[in-house]
C-alpha positions in Angstrom: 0.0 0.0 0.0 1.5 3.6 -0.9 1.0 5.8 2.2 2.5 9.1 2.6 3.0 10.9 5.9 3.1 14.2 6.5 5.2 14.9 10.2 8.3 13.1 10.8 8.0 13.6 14.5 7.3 11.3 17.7 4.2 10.1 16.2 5.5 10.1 12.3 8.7 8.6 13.0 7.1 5.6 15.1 4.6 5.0 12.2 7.6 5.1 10.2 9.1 2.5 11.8 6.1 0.4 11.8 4.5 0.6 8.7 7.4 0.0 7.1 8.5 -3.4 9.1 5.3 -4.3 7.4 6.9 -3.5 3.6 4.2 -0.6 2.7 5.1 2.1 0.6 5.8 5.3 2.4 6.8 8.5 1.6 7.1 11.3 4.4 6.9 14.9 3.9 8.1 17.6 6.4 9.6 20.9 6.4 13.0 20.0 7.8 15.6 18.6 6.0 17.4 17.1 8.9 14.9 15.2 10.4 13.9 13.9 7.1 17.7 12.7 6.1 17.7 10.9 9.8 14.9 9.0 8.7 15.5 7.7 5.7 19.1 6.5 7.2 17.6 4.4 9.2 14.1 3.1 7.3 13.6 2.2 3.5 11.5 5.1 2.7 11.5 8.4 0.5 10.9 11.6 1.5 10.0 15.1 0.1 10.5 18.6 2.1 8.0 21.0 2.2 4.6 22.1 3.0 2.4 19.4 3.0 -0.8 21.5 2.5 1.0 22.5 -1.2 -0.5 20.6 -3.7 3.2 20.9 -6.0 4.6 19.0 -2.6 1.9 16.3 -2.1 2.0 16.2 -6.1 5.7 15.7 -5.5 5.1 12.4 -2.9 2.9 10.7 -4.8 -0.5 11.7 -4.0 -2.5 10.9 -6.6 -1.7 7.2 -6.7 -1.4 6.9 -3.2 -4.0 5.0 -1.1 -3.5 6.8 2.4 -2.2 10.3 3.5 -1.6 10.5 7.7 -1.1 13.7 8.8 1.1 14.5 12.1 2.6 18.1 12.2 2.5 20.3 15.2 -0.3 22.0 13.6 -3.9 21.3 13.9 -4.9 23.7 11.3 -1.9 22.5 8.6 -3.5 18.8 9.3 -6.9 19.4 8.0 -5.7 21.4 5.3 -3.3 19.0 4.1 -5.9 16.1 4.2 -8.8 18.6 2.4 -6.3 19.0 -0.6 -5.1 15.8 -0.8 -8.7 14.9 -1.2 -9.3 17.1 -3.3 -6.4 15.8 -6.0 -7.3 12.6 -5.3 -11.2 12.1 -3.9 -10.3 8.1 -3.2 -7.7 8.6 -1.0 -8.2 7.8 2.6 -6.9 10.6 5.3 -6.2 10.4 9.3 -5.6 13.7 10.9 -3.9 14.5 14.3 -5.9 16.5 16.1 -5.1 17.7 19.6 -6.5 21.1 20.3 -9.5 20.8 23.1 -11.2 23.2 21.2 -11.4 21.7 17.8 -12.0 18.1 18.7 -15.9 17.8 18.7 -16.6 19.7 15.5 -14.1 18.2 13.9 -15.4 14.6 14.4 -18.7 15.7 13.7 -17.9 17.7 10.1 -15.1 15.1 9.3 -16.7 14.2 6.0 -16.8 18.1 5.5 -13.3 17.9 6.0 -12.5 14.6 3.9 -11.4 13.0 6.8 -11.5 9.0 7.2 -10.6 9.1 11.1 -9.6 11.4 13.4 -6.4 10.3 16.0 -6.2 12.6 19.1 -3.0 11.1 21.1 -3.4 13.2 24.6 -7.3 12.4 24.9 -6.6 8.3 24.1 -3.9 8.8 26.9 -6.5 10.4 29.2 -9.1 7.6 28.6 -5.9 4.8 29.2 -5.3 6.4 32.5 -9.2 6.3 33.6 -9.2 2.8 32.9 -5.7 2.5 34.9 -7.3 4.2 38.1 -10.8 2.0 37.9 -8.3 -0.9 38.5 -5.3 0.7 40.1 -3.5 -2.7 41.1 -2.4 -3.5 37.3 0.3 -1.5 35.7 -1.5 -1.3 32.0 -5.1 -2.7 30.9 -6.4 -3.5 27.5 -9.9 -4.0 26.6 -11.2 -6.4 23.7 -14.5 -7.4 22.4 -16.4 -5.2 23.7 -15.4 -4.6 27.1 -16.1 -8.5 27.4 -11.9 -9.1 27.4 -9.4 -7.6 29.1 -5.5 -8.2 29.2 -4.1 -6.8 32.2 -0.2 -6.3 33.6 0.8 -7.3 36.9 4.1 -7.5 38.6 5.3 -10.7 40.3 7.6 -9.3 43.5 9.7 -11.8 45.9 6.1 -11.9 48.4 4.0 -12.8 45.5 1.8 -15.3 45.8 2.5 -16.5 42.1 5.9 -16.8 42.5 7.5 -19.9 41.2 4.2 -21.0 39.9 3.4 -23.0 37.4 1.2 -21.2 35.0 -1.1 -24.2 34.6 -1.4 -24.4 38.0 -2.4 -20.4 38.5 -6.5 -21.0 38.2 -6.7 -22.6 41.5 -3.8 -20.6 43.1 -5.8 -17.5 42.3 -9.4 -19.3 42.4 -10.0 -17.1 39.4 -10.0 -18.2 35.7 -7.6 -16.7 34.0 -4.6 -17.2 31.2 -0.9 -15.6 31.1 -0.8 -14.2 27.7 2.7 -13.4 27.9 5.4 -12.5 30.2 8.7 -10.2 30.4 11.7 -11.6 32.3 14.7 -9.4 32.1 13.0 -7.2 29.3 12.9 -10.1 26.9 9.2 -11.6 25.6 7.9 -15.2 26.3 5.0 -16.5 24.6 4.6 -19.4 27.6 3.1 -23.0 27.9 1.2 -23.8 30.3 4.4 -25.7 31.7 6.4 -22.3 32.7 7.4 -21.1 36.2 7.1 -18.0 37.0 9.4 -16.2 39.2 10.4 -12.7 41.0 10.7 -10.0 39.0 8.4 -11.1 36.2 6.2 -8.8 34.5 2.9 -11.0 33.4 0.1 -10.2 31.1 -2.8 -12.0 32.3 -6.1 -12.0 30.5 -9.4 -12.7 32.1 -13.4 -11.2 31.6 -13.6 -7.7 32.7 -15.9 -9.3 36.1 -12.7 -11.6 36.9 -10.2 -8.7 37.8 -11.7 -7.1 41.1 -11.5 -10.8 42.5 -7.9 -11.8 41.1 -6.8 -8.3 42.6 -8.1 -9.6 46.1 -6.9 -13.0 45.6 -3.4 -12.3 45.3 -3.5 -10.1 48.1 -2.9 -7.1 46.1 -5.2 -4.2 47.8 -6.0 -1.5 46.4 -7.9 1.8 47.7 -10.8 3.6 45.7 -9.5 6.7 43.9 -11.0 9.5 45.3 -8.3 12.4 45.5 -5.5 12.6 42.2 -2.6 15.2 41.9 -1.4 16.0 38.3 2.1 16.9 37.4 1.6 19.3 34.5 -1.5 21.2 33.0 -1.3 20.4 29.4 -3.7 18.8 27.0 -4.2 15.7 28.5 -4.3 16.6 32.1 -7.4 18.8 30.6 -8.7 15.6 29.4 -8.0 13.8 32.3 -9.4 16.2 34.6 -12.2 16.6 32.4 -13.3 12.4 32.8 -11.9 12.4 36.3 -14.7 15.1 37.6 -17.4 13.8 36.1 -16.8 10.1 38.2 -16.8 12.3 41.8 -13.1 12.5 41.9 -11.2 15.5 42.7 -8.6 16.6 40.9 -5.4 18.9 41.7 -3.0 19.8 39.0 -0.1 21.6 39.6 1.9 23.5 36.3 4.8 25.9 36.7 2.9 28.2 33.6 0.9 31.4 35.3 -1.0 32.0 32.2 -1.5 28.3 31.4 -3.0 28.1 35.2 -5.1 31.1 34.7 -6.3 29.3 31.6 -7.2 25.9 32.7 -8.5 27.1 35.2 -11.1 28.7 33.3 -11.7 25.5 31.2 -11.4 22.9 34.0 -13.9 24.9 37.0 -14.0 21.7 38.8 -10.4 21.2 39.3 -8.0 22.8 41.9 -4.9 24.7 40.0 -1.7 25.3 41.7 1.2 27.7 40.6 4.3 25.6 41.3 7.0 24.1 40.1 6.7 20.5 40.5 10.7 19.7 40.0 10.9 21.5 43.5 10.7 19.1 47.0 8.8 21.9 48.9 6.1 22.6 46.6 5.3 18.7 46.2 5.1 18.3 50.2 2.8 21.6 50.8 0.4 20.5 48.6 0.6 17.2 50.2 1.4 14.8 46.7 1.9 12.0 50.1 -2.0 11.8 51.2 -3.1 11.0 47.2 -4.7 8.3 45.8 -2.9 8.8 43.0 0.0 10.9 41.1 -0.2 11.3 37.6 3.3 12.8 36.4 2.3 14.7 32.7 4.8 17.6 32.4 6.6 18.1 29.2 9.5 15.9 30.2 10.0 12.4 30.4 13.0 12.7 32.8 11.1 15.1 34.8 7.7 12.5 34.7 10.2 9.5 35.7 11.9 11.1 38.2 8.5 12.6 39.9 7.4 9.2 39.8 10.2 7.4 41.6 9.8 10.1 44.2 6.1 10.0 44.6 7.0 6.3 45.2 9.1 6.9 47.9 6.1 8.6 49.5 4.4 5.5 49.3 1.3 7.4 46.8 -0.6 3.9 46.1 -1.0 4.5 42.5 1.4 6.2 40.2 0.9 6.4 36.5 4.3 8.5 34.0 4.0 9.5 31.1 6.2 9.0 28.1 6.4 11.4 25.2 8.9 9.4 23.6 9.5 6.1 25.9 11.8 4.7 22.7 13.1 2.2 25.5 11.0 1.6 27.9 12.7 -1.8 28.8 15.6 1.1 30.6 12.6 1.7 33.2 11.4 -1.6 33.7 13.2 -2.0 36.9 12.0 0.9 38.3 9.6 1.8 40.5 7.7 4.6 38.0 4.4 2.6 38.3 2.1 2.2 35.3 3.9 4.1 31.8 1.4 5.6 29.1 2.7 6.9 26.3 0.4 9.1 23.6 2.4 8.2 20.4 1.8 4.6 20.7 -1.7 4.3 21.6 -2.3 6.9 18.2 0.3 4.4 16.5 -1.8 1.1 17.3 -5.2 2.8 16.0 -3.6 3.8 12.9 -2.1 0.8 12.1 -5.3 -1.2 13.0 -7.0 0.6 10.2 -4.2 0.6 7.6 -4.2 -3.0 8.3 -7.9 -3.0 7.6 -7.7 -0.9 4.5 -4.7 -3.4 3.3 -7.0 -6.8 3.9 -10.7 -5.9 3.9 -12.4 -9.6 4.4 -11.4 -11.1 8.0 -8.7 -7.4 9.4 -8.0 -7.3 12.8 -10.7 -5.2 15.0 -7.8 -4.0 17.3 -4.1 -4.3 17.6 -2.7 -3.3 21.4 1.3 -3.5 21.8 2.1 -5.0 25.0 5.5 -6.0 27.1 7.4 -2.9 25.9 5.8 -2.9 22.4 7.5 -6.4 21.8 4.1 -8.2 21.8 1.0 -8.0 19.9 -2.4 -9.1 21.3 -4.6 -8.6 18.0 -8.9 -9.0 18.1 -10.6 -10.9 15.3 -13.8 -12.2 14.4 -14.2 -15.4 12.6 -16.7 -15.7 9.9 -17.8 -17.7 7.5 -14.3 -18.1 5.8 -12.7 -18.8 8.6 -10.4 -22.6 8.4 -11.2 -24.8 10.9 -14.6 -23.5 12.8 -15.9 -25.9 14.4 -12.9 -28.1 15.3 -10.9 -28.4 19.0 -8.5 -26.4 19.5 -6.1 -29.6 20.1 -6.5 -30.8 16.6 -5.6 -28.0 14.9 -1.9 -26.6 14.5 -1.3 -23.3 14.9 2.4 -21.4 13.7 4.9 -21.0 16.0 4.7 -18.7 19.1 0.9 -17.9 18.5 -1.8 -18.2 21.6 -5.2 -17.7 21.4 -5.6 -16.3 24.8 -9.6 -15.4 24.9 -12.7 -16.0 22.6 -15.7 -13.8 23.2 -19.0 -15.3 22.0 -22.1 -12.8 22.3 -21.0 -11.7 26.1 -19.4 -15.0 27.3 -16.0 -15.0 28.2 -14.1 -18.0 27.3 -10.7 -18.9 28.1 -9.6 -21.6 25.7 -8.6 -24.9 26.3 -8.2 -28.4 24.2 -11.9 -28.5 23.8 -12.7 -25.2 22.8 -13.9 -24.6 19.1 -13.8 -21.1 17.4 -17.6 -20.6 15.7 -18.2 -17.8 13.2 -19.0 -14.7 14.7 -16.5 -15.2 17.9 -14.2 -12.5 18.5 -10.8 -13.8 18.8 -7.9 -12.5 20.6 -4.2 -13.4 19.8 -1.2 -13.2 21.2 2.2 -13.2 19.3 5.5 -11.6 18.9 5.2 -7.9 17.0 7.9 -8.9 14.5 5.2 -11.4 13.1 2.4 -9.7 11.8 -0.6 -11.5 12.2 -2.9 -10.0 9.1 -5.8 -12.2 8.8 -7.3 -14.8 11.6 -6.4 -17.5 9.2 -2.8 -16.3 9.2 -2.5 -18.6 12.5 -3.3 -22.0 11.1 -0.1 -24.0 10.1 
């Protein structure tokens, strides 16, 4: 598929990256020279510099044979415009546009087909909705939702007083007197795709999935506890603590959020009247202890910079805050933190990555594309949603009479709103929504991609 990009940032570069591990076309535009020669040192890929709303530029990459433009500047405005001309030149072209200004987001979605969009990615709101989920649950450091809310895959920590250490994983179920499957695990930053024969031990970072009514009971089980958010302090007071704040509120929770910018405060404070705003810089010891980060349910670290966010975190952790949450702007090796004690990462670029590529890889195989593609263990994983239909080899059979390729697990089948965690006897019937597990360097495209 010919794609063209237009921003060879954070999110453009990591699209990059991906896109073209999957052998599409791509040609990026952007108005620096430099960042475009970096990029196509590294990736396979040509590039043009320019304007990306000029139509001699898009003419230039390729735009009238190409079958998707993406569109990730720093500039809302120079998105939709890009995405309106290239439209324009070529009316069967399919366009995403970042959006991230509050104030656009609604009418935009709303008159997207007045603005020839095909979707509309918004990085710092999915971050926002990625922590709500995170604080609903606040003993797992990251949660995915499938099928509907019927499937979750959830990351847990295994420390030296866990009650799953040195487990067997196919002995977990009545350990935890919960049904549930390990997906995956992460032992010494390196992905396992395990049997049911594997032990787990100390220091293991697990990826568990189990129905969405299953998690409140394995929390309590493993004798994780976990307190009710009610009060959460913000490092930062940029788009998505707006966004956060905004979700936050409206479940009863109060929110404090504390930025260094005077005119940013006076400003969010205008947009967000149910919030507290504090004037501070949160870099400095004092101002964290007057306004008392050690008595909240959660800290949320959301500045500008990563450092900063991890650094925040580790202290905030040292306070003994029962749910912290950093996030990553960049995060290009998350594996460097994963011995640290930052709590749950979120990182913006990655969750507007996985939506994008879940529809390019819908656009590049239209009968039987994945639903949903999540990254998990440090991006190294992929847990990917199908439905079978019709089509689909083998409905109808066990599970332990049909091959599957290497290093593949179906970890969950939703049918209608049962949750099923497969075993030998499980069969996959049309209409089930399927959720697999494999390494991200295999691309899983099609459900029937996983027979042998």
């Amino acid at each position: 598929m010919k794609i063209i990009i237009a921003g060879d940032g954070k999110v453009g570069n990591l699209l990059t990256k991906q896109l073209s591990a999957e052998g599409h076309d791509l040609t990026l535009i952007d108005t620096r020279p430099e960042a475009l020669e970096s990029t196509i040192q590294r990736y396979d890929v040509m590039s043009v510099t320019g304007n990306c709303a000029s139509m001699a530029i898009l003419r230039s990459a390729g735009v009238m044979d190409a079958d998707l433009l993406i569109t990730a500047t720093g500039a809302d405005e120079l998105n939709l415009l890009c995405c309106m001309t290239a439209h324009g030149m070529n009316p069967k072209i399919h366009t995403i546009a970042r959006i991230r200004t509050p104030a656009y987001v609604d009418s935009v979605f709303e008159m997207r087909k007045m603005f020839a969009l095909s979707m509309v990615i918004n990085p710092e709101r999915s971050a926002a909705q990625e922590i709500v989920r995170l604080l609903r649950y606040p003993g797992f450091l990251m949660r995915d939702t499938f099928a509907n809310g019927i499937v979750e895959i959830v990351e847990l920590r295994v420390d030296d007083n866990s009650i799953l250490k040195d487990q067997k994983l196919m002995d977990l179920s009545e350990v935890t007197h919960c049904k549930i499957l390990v997906a995956a695990v992460v032992r010494e930053g390196k992905p396992i795709i395990p049997a049911g024969d594997f032990i787990l031990r100390a220091g293991d970072r697990i990826f568990v999935t189990a129905s969405g009514s299953t998690l409140s009971a394995l929390l309590k089980n493993i004798g994780i506890q976990t307190t009710r958010i009610r009060n959460v302090v913000v490092a930062g007071g940029g788009r998505c603590a707006y966004y956060l704040a905004t979700s936050l509120i409206r479940e009863g929770i109060h929110v404090k959020i504390i930025e260094i910018d005077e005119k940013r405060c006076d400003h969010i404070a205008e947009i967000i009247p149910g919030a507290t705003i504090v004037h501070g810089d949160v870099s400095k010891k004092e101002v964290l202890e007057q306004e008392h980060v050690s008595e909240a349910d959660a800290f949320i670290t959301m500045t500008g910079l990563d450092e900063l966010n991890v650094i925040l975190s580790l202290y905030a952790g040292t306070l003994g805050v029962p749910k912290v949450i950093t996030k990553l702007g960049r995060g290009e090796n998350p594996e460097l933190l994963d011995k640290l004690a930052v709590g749950s990462m979120v990182s913006p670029k990655d969750l507007c990555a996985n939506s994008i590529v879940t529809y390019v890889r819908a656009m590049d195989n239209q009968v039987g594309a994945a639903r949903s593609v999540h990254k998990i263990a440090d991006g190294q994983v992929e847990a990917v949603e199908f439905v079978a239909e019709a089509g689909t080899k083998n409905l109808g059979r066990p599970l332990r009479d049909i091959s599957l390729k290497k290093n593949i697990l179906i970890a969950s089948i939703a049918r209608g709103r049962e949750h099923i965690l497969p075993n030998g006897d499980t069969t996959i019937e049309a209409g089930d929504k399927v959720v697999l597990v494999s390494p991200a360097d295999n691309v899983i495209l099609n459900l029937n991609d996983i027979f042998a």
